[in-house]
N, C-alpha and C positions, 0 to 999 in steps of 0.2 A: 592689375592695370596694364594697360596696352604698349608696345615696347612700340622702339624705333631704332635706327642706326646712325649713327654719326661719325664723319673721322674727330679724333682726336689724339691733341699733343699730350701724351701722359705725365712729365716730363720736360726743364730745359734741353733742348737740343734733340729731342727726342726724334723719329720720325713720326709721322701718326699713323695711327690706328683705328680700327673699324670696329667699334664694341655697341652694346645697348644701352638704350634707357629708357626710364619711365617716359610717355607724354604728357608731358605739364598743363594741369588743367589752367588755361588762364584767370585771375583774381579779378577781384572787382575792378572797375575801369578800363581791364586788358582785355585784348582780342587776344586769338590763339589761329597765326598763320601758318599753312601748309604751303610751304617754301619751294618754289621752281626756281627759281633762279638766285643765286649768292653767287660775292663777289670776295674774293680774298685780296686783301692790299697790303701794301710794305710794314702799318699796324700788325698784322694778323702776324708778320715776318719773322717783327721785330719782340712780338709777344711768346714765338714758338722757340726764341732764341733766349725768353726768359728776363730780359731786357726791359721791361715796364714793373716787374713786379707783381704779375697777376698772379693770382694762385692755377694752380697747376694741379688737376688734369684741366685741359682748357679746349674746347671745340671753337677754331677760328670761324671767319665770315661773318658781317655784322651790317652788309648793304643787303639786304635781299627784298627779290619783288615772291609774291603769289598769291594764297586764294583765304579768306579769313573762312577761318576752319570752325570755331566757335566762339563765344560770346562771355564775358565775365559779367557780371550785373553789373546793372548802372551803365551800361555801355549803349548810346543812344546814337544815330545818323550812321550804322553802318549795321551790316548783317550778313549772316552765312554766305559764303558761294561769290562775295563781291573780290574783285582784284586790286590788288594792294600793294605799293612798296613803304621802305624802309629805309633811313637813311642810316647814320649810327646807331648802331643798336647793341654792341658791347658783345659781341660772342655767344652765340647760343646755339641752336641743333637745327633738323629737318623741320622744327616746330619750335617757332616763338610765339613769346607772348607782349609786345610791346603793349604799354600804355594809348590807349583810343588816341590820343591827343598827337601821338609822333608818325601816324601812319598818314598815306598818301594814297588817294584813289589813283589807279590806273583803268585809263579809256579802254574800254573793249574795241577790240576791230574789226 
């Protein structure tokens, strides 16, 4: 399977780090976007400090806009190549896969 890079917090209090991972194919209902732009917030802060409870190794940034990478079945009114943002999306990598239903088209310019 195809890898990627991510930072992540290994770790409370950790600093983050630069490791791999698989890219997750997205499941039915879910797109799988290739990420330009994320947004880290006081969340993401408050999460590397261990502070919420998440489980831990944990990649922040959870606003992000970019490009729908692939297609899970069942996934109808959107398609490869279209621009895209995200609002909460709970932490994932260079490549998410939110559910069709929570993404937002972005206007080409």
């Amino acid at each position: 399977m195809a890898k990627m890079k991510v930072a992540q917090v290994p770790k409370p209090g950790a600093d983050f780090e630069i490791v791999e991972r698989e890219i997750p194919n997205p499941t039915a209902g879910h797109v799988r976007i290739r990420v330009q732009a994320c947004g880290i917030c006081h969340s993401d802060f408050i999460t590397r400090k261990g502070s919420f409870g998440h489980s831990i190794s944990r990649v922040p940034g959870h606003e992000v806009a970019g490009v729908i990478d692939d297609l899970g079945s069942g996934v109808v009114g959107w398609k490869k190549g279209q621009r895209v943002g995200v609002g909460w999306h709970g932490g994932r990598t260079a490549l998410v896969s939110p559910a069709a239903a929570e993404i937002l088209p972005i206007a080409s310019t």
